[in-house]
N, CA, C and O atoms as a Tinker XYZ file with bonds, in Angstrom:
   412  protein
     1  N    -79.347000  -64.058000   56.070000    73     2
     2  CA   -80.719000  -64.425000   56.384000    64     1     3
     3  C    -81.577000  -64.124000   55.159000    63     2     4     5
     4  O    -81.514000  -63.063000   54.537000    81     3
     5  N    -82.371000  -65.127000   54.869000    73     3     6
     6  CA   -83.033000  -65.093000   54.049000    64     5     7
     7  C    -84.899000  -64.288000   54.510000    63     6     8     9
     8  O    -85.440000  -64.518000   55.591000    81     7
     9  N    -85.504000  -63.444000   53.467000    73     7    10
    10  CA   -86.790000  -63.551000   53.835000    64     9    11
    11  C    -87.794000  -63.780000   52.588000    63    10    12    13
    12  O    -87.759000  -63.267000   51.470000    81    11
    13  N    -88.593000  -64.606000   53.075000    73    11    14
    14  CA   -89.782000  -64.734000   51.862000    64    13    15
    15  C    -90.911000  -63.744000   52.290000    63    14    16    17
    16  O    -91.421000  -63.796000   53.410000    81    15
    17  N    -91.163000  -63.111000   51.623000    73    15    18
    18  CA   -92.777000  -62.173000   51.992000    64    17    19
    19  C    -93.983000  -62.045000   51.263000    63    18    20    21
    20  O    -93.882000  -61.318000   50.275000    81    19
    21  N    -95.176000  -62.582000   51.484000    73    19    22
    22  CA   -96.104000  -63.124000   50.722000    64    21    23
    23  C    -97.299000  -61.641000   50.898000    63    22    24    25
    24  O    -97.988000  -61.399000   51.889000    81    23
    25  N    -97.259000  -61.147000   50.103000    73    23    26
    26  CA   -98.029000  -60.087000   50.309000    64    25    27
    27  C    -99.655000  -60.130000   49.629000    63    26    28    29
    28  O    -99.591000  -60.724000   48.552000    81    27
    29  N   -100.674000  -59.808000   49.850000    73    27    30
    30  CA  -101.924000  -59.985000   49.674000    64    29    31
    31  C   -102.813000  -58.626000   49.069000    63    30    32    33
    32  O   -103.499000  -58.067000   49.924000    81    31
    33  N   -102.850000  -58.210000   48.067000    73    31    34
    34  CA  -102.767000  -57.130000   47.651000    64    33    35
    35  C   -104.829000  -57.098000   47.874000    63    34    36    37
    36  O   -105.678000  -57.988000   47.835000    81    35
    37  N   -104.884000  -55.761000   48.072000    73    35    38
    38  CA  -106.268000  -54.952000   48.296000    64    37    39
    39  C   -107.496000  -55.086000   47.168000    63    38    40    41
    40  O   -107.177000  -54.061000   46.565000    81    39
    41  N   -108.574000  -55.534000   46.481000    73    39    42
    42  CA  -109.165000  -55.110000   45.724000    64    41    43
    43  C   -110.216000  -55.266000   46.332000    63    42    44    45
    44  O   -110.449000  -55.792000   47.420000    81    43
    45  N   -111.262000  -54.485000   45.122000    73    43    46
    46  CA  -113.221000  -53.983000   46.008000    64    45    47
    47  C   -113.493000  -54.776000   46.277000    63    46    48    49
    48  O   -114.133000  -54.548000   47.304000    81    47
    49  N   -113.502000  -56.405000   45.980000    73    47    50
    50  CA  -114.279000  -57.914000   46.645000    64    49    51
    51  C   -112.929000  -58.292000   47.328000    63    50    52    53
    52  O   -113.390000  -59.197000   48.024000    81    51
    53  N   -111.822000  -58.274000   47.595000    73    51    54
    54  CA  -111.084000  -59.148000   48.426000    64    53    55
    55  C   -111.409000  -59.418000   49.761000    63    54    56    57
    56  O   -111.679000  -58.527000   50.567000    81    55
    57  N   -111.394000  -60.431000   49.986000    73    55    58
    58  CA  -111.637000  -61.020000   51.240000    64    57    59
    59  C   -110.517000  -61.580000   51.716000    63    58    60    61
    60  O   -109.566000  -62.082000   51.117000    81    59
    61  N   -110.802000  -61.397000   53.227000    73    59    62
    62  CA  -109.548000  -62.199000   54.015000    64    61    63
    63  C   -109.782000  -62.453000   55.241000    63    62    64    65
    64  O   -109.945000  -61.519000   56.025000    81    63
    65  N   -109.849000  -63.783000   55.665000    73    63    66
    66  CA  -110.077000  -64.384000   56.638000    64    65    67
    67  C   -108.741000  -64.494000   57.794000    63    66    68    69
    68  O   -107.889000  -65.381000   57.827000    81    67
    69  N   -108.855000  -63.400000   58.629000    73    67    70
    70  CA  -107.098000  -62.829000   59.568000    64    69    71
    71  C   -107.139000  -64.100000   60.478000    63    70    72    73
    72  O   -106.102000  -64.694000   60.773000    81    71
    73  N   -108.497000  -64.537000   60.956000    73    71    74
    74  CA  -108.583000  -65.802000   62.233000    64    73    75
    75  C   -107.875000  -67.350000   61.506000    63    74    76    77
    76  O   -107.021000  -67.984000   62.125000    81    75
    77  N   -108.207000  -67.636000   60.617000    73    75    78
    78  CA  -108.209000  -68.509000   59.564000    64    77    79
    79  C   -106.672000  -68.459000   59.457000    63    78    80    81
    80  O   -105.937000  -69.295000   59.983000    81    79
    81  N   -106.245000  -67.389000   58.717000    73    79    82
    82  CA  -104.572000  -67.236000   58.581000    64    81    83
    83  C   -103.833000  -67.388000   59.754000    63    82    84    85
    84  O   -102.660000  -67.737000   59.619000    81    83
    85  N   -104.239000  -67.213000   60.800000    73    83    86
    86  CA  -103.413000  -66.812000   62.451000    64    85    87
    87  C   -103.494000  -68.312000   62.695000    63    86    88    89
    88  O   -102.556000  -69.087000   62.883000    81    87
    89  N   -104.526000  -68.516000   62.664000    73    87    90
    90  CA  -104.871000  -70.081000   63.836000    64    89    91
    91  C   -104.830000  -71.340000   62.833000    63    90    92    93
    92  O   -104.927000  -72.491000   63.260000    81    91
    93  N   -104.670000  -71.017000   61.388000    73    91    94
    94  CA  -104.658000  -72.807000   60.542000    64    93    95
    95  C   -103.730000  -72.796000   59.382000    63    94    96    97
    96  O   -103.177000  -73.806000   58.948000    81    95
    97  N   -103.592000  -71.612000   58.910000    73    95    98
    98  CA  -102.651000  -71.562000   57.945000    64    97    99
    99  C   -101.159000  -71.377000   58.453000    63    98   100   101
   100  O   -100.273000  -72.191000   58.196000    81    99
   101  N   -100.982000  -70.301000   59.150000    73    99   102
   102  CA   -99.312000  -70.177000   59.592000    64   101   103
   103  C    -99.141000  -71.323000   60.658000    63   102   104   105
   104  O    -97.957000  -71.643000   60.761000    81   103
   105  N    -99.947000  -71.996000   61.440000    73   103   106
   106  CA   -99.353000  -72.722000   62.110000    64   105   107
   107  C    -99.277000  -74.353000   61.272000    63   106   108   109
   108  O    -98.920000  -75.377000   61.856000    81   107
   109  N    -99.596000  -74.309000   60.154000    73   107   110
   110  CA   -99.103000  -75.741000   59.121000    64   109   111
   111  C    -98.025000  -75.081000   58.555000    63   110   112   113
   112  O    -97.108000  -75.892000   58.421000    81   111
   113  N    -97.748000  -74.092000   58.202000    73   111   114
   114  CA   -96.514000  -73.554000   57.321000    64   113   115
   115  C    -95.374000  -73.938000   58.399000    63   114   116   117
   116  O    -94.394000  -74.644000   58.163000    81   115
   117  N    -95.701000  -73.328000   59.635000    73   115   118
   118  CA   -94.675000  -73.857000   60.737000    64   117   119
   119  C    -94.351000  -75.335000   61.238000    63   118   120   121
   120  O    -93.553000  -75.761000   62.073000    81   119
   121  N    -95.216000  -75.908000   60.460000    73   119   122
   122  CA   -95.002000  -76.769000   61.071000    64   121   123
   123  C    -94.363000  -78.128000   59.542000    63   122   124   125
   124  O    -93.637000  -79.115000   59.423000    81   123
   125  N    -95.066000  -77.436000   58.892000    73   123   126
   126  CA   -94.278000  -78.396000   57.215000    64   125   127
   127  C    -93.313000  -78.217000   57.562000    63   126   128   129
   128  O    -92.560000  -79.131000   57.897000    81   127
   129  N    -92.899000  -76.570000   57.613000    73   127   130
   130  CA   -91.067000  -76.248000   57.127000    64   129   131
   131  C    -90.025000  -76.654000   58.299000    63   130   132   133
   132  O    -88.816000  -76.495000   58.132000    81   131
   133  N    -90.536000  -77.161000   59.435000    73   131   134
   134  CA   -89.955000  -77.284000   60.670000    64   133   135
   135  C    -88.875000  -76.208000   60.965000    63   134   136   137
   136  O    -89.073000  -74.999000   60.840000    81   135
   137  N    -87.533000  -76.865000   61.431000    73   135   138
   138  CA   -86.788000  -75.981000   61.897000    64   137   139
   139  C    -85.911000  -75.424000   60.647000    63   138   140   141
   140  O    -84.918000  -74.697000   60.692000    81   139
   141  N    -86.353000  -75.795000   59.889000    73   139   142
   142  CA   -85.576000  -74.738000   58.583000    64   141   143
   143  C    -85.867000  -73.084000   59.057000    63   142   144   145
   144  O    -85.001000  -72.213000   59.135000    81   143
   145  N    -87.051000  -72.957000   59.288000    73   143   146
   146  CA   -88.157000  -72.167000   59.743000    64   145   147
   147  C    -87.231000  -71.131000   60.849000    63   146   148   149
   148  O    -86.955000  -71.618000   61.946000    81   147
   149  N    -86.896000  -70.104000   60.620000    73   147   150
   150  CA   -86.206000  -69.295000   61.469000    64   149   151
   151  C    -87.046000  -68.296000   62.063000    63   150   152   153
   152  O    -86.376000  -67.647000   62.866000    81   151
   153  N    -88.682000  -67.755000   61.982000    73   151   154
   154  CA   -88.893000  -66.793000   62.259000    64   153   155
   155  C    -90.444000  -66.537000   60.838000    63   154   156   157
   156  O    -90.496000  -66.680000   59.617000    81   155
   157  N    -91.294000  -66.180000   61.746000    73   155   158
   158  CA   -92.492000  -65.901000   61.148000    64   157   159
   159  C    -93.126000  -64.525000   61.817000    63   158   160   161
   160  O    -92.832000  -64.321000   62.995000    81   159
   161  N    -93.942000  -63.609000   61.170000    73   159   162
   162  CA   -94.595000  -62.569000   61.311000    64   161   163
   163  C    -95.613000  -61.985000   60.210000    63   162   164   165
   164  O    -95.282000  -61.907000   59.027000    81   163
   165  N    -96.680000  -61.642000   60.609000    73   163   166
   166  CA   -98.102000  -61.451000   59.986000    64   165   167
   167  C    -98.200000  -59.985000   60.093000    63   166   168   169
   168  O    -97.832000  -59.626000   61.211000    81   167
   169  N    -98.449000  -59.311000   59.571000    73   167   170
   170  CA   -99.030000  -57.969000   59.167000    64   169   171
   171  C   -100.307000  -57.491000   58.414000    63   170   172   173
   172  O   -100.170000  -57.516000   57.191000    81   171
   173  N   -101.535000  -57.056000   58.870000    73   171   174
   174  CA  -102.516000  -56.621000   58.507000    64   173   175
   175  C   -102.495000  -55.021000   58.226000    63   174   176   177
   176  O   -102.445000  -54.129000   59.072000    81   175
   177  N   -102.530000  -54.939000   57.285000    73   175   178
   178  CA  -103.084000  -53.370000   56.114000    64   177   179
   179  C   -103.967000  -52.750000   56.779000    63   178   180   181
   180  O   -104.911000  -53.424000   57.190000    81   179
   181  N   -103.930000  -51.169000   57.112000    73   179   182
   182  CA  -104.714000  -50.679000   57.883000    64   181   183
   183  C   -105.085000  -49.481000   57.207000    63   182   184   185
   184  O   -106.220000  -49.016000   57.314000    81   183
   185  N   -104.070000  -48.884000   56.424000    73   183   186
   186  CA  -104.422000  -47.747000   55.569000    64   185   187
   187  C   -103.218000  -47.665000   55.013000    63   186   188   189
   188  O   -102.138000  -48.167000   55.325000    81   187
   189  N   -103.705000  -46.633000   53.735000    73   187   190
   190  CA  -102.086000  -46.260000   52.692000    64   189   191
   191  C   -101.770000  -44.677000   53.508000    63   190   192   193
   192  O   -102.279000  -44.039000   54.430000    81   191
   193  N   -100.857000  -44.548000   52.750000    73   191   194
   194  CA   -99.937000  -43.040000   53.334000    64   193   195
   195  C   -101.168000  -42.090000   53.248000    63   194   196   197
   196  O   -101.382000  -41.479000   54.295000    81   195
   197  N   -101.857000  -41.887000   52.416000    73   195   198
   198  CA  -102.720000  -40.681000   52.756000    64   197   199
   199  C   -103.861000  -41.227000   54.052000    63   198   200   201
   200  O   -104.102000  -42.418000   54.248000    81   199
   201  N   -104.294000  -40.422000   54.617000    73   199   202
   202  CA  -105.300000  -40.502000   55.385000    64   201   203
   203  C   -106.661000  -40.576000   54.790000    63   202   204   205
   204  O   -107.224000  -39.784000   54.035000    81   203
   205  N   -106.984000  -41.481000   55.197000    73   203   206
   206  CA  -108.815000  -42.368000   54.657000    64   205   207
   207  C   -108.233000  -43.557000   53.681000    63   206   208   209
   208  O   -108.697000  -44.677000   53.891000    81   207
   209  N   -107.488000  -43.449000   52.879000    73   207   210
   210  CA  -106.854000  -43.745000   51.720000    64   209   211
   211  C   -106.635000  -45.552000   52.097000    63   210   212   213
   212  O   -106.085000  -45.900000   53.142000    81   211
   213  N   -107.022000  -46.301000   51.335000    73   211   214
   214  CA  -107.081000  -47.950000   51.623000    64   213   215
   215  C   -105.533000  -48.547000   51.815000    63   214   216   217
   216  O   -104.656000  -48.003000   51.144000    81   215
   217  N   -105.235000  -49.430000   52.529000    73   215   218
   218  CA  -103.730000  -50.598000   52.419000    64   217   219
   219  C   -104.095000  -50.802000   51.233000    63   218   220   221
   220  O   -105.192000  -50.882000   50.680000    81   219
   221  N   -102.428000  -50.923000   50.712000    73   219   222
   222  CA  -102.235000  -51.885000   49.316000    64   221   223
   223  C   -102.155000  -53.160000   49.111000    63   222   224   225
   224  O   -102.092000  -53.741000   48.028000    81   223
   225  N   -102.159000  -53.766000   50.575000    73   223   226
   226  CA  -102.403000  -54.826000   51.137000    64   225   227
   227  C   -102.863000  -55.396000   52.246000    63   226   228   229
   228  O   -102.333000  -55.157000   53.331000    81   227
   229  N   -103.983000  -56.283000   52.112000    73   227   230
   230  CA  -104.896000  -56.781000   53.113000    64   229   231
   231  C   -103.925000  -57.293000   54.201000    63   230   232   233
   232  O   -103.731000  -56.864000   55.339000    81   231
   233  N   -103.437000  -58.202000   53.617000    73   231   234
   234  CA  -102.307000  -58.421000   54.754000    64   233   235
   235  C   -100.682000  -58.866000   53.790000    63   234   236   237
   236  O   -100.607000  -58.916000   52.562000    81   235
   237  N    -99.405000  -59.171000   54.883000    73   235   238
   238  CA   -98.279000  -60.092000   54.341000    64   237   239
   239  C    -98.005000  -60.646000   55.350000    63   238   240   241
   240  O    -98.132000  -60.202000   56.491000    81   239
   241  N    -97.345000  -62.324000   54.811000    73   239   242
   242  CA   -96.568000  -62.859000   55.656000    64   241   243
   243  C    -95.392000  -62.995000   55.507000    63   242   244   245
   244  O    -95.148000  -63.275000   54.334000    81   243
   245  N    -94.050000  -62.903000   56.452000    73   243   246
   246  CA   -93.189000  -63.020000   56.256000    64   245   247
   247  C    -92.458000  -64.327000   56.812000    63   246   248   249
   248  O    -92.947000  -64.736000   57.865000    81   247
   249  N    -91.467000  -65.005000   56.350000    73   247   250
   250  CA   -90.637000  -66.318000   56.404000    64   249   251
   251  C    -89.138000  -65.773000   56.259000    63   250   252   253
   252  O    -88.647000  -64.975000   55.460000    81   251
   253  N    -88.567000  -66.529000   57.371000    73   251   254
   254  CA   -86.950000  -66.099000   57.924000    64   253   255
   255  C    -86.338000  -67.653000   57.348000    63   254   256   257
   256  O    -86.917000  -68.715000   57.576000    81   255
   257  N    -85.425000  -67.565000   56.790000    73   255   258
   258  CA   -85.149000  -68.861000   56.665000    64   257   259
   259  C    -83.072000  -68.358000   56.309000    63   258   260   261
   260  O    -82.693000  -67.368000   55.683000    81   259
   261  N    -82.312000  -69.264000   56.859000    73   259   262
   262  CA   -81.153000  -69.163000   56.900000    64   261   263
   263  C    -80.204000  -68.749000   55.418000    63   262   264   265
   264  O    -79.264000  -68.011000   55.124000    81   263
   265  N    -81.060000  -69.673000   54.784000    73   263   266
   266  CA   -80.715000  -69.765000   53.339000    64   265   267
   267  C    -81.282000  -69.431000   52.346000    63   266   268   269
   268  O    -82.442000  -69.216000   52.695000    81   267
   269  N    -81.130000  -69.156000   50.770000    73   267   270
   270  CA   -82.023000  -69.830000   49.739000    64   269   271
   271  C    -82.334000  -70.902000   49.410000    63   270   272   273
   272  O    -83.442000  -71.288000   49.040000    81   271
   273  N    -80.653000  -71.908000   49.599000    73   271   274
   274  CA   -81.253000  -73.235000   49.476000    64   273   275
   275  C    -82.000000  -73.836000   50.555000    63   274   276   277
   276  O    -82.738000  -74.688000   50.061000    81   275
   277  N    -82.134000  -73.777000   51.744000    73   275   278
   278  CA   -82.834000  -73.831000   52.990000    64   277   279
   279  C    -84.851000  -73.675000   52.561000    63   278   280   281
   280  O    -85.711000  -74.542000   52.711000    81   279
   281  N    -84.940000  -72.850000   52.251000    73   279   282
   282  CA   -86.344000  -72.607000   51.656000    64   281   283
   283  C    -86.725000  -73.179000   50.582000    63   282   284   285
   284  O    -87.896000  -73.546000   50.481000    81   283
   285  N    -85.636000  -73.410000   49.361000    73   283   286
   286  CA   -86.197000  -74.502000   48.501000    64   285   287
   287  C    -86.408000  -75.706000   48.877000    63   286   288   289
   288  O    -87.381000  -76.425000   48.653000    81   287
   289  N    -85.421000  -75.920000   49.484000    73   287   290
   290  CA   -85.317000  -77.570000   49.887000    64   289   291
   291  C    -87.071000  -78.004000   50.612000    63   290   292   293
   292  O    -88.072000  -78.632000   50.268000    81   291
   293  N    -86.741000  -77.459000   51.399000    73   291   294
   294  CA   -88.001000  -77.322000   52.486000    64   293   295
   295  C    -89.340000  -76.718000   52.342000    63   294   296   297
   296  O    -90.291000  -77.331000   52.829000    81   295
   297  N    -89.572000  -75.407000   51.634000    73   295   298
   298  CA   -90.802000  -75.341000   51.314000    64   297   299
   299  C    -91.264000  -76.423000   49.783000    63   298   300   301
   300  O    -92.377000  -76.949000   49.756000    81   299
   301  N    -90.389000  -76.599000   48.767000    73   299   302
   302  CA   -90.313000  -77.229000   47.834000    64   301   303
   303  C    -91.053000  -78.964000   47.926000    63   302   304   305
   304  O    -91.669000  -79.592000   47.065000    81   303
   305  N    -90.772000  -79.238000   48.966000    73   303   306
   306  CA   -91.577000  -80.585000   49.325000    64   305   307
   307  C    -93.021000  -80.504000   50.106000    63   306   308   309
   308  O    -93.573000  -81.405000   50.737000    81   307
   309  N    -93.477000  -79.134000   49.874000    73   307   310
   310  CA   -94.360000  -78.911000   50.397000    64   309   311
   311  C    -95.042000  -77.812000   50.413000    63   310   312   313
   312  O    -95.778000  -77.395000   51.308000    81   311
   313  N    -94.661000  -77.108000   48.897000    73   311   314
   314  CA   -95.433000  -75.862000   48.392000    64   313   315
   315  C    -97.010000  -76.832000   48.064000    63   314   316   317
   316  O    -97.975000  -76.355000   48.661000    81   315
   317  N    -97.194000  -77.580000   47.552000    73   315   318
   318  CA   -97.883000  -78.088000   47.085000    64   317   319
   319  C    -99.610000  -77.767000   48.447000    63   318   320   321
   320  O   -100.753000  -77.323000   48.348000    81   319
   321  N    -98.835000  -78.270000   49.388000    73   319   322
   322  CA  -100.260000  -78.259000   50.519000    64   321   323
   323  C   -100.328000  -76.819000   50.932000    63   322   324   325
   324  O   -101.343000  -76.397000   51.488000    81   323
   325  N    -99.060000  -75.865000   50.632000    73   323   326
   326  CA   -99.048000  -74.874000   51.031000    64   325   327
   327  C   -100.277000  -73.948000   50.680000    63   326   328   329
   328  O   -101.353000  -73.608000   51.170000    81   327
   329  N    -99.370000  -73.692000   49.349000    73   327   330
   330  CA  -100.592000  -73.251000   48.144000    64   329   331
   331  C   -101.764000  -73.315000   47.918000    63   330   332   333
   332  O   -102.450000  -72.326000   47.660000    81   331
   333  N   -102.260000  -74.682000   47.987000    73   331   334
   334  CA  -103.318000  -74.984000   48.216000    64   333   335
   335  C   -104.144000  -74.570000   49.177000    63   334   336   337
   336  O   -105.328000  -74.360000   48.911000    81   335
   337  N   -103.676000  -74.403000   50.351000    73   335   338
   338  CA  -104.663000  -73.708000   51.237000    64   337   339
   339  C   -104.923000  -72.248000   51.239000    63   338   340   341
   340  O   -105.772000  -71.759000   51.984000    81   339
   341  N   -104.200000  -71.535000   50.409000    73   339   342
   342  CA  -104.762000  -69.995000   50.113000    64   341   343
   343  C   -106.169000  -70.047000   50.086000    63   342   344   345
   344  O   -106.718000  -69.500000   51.043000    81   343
   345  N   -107.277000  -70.839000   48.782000    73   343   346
   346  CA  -108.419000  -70.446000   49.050000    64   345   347
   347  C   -109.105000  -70.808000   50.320000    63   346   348   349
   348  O   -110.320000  -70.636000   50.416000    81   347
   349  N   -108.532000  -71.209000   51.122000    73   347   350
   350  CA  -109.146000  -71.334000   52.578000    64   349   351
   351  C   -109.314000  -70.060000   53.531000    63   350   352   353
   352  O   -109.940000  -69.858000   54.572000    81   351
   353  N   -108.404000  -69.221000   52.644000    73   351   354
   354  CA  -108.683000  -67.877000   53.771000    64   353   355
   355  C   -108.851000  -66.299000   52.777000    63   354   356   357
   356  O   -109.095000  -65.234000   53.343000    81   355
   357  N   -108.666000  -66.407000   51.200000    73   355   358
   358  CA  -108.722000  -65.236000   50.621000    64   357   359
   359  C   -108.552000  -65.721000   49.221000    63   358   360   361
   360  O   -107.892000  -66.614000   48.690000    81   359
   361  N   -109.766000  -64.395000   48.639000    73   359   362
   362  CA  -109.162000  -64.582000   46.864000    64   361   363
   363  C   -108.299000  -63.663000   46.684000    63   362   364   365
   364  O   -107.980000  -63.440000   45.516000    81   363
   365  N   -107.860000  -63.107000   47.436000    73   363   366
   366  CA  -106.637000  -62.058000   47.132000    64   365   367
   367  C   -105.574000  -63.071000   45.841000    63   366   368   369
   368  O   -105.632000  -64.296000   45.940000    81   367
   369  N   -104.867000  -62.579000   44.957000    73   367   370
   370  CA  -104.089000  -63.392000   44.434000    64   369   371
   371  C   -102.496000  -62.956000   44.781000    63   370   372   373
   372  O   -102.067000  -61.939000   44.235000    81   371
   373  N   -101.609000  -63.729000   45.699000    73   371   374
   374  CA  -100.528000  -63.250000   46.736000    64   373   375
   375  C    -99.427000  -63.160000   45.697000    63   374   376   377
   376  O    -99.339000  -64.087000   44.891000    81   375
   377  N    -98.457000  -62.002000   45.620000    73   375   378
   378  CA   -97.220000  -61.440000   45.293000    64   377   379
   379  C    -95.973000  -62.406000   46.069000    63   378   380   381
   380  O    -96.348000  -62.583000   47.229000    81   379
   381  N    -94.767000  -63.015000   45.855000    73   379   382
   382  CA   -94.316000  -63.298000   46.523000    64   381   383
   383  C    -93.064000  -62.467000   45.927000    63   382   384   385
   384  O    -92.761000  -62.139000   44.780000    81   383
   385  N    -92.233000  -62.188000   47.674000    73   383   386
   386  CA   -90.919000  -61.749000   46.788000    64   385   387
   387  C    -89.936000  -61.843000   47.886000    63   386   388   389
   388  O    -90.252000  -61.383000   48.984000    81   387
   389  N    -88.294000  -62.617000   47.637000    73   387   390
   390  CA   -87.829000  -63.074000   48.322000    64   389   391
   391  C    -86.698000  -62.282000   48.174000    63   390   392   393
   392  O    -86.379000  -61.799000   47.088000    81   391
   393  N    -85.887000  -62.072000   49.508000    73   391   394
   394  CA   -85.380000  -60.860000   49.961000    64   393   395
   395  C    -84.111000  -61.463000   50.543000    63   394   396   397
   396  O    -84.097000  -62.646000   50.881000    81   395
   397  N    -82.986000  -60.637000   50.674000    73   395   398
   398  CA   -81.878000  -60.679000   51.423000    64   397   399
   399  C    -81.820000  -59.948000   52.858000    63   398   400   401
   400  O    -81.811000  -58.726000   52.713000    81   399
   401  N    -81.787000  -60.265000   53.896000    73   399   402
   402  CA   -82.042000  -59.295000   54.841000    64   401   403
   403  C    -80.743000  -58.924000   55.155000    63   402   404   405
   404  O    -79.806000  -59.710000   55.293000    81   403
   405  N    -80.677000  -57.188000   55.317000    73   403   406
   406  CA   -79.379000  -57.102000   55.916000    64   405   407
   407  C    -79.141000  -56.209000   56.677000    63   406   408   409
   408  O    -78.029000  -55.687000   56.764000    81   407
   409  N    -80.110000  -55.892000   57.336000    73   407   410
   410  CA   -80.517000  -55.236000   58.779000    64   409   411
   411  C    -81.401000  -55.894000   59.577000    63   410   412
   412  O    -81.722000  -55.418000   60.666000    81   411
């Protein structure tokens, strides 16, 4: 199993629109990548390890996908609209980093 995880890192002006991401962005990602698409989950930053202390990230999303080639194929015909809709919900500038799952 493959995972992609798009993480949204914290700074003093970042903004992030959580309604925006929930209700227009992940549900076009789900719906470009169709059933390549194994599994989606959203996580919002609430604090770092110390107490008071800020998330290092506003939020991440994560993408399950069977394969590597599975996610190229498929997000690849359609990074394009993907991408593009970031400034619709944050200037955060997103980390991506793609993972082997094996638990």
């Amino acid at each position: 199993m493959l995972k992609v995880s798009v993480f949204y890192p914290t700074g003093k002006s970042t903004t992030f629109d959580m309604g925006y991401y929930l209700n227009r962005h992940i549900p076009m990602v789900r719906r470009l990548l169709g059933s390549s698409l194994k599994g989606a989950s959203v996580e919002q930053g609430i604090s770092g390890m110390q107490p008071g202390s800020p998330a290092i990230y506003v939020a991440m999303g994560h993408l399950l996908f069977e394969s590597l080639a599975d996610f190229q194929s498929r997000f690849g015909a359609h990074a394009k609209a993907i991408v593009g809709d970031v400034p619709n919900y944050t200037n955060s500038d997103p980390i991506i980093q793609i993972s082997e799952v094996k638990l």
